[in-house]
C-alpha positions in Angstrom: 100.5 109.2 -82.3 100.9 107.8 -85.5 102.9 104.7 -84.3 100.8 104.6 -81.6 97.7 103.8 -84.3 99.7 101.8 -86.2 100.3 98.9 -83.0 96.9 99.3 -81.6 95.7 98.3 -84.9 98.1 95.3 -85.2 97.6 94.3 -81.8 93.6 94.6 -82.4 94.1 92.8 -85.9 96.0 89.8 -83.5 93.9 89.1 -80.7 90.6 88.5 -83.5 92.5 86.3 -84.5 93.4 84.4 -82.0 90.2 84.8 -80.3 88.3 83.3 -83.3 90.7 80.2 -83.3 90.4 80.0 -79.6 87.0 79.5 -79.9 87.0 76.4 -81.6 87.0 73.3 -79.4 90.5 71.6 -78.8 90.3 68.8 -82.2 88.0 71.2 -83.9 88.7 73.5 -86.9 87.3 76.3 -87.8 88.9 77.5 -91.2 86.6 75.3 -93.8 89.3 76.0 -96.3 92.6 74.9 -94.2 90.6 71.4 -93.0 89.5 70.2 -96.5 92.8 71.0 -97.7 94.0 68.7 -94.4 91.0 66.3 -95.6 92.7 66.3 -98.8 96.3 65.2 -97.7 95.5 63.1 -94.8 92.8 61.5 -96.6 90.0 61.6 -94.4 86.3 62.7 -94.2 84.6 65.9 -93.0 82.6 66.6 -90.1 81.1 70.0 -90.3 79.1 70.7 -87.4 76.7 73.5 -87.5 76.2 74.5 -84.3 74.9 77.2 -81.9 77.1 75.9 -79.0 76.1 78.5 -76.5 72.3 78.7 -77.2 71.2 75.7 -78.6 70.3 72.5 -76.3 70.2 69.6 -78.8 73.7 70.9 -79.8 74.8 70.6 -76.2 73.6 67.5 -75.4 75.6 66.2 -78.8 78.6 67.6 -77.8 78.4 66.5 -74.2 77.0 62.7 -75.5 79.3 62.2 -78.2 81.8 64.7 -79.3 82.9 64.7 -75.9 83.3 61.5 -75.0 86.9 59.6 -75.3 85.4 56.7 -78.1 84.2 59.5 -80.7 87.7 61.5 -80.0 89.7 58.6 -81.2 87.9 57.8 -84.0 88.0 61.1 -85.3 91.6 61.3 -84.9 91.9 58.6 -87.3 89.1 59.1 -89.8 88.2 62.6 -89.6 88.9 66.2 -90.0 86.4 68.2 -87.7 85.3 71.8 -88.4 83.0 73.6 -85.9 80.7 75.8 -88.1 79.3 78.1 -84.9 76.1 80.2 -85.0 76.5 81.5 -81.0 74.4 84.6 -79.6 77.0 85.5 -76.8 80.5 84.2 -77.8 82.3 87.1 -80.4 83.6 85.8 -83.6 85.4 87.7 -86.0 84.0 89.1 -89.3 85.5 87.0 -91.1 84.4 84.2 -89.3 81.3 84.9 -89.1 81.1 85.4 -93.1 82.3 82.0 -93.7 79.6 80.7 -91.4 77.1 82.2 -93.2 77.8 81.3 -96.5 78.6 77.5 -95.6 75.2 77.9 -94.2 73.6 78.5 -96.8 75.8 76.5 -99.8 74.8 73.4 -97.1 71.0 74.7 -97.3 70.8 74.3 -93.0 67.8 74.9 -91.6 68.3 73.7 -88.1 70.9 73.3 -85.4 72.5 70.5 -85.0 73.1 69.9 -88.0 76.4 67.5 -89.3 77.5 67.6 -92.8 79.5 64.7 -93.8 81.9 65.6 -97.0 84.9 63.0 -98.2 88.0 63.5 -98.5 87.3 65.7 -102.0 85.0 67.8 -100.0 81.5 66.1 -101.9 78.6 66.1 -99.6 77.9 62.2 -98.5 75.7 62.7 -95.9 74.0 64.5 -93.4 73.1 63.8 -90.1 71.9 65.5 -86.9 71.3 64.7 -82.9 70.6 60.8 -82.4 70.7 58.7 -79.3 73.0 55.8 -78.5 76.3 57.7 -77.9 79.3 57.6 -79.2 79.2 54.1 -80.9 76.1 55.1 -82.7 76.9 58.1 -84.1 80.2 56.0 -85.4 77.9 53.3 -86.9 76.3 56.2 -88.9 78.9 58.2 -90.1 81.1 54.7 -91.1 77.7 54.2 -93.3 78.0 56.7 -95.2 82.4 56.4 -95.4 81.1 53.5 -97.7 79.0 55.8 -100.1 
C-alpha cells in the first residue's frame, strides 16, 4: 500500500508538471526565472505577457493578430525571450504556477489584461505596452522603440 502511495504521488507530482509546461504556447515560457536567465545568455529582451488566454477577448485578439502570425514569430526568435504570465478561469495550473503569476503580477503593478512588460536583457523594466492595431509590424515598431531605451 505504501509503494502504491509512494508512485501515485510521483506520478501525480509529474503530470503538474508537465501539464503547467504544456500549457504554455509553443515559443512561450512560462518559468520567469529559467527565461531571464535565457535573456541573460542569449542576450535578448523580455516579453512578459499577462494574459487571461481563455477568458479575456483583447488578449485573444492579440494573440490571434500578432503573436500568432509568422512576422512576430520570427522576430521573436531572434530578439526575444517570451514568457506567458496566464491568469485563465478554466485551464488548471499548478500551485506553483499560479504563485509565480501572482506575484509577478503584482511586482509589475498590472491592472488589466493584456498587458506586455518589456524587460532587457538584465531583466530592468523598459516598457510596457498593451493591445494595439496594425499587426504584427506594428507591434514590432513598438517594442524595437523601446530595444533603444
Amino acid at each position: 500500500m505504501k509503494k502504491l502511495l509512494t508512485r501515485l504521488l510521483t506520478l501525480t507530482t509529474a503530470l503538474a508538471v508537465s501539464t503547467s509546461a504544456a500549457l504554455a504556447a509553443a515559443g512561450w515560457e512560462d518559468d520567469y526565472a529559467k527565461a531571464l536567465a535565457k535573456a541573460k545568455t542569449e542576450k535578448k529582451m523580455v516579453l512578459l505577457d499577462f494574459t487571461g488566454s481563455d477568458w479575456c477577448g483583447w488578449c485573444v485578439k492579440l494573440d490571434k493578430e500578432v503573436f500568432s502570425k509568422t512576422e512576430f514569430k520570427t522576430y521573436a526568435k531572434d530578439n526575444l525571450v517570451l514568457v506567458e504570465l496566464d491568469f485563465p478561469r478554466g485551464k488548471q495550473q499548478s500551485k506553483m504556477l499560479k504563485e509565480q503569476n501572482e506575484k509577478l503580477q503584482k511586482e509589475f503593478g498590472i491592472r488589466g489584461f493584456p498587458t506586455i512588460i518589456v524587460l532587457n536583457p538584465e531583466g530592468q523594466k523598459v516598457g510596457q505596452l498593451g493591445y494595439m492595431e496594425g499587426g504584427p509590424t506594428a507591434f514590432i515598431a513598438k517594442v524595437n522603440e523601446l530595444k533603444g531605451k
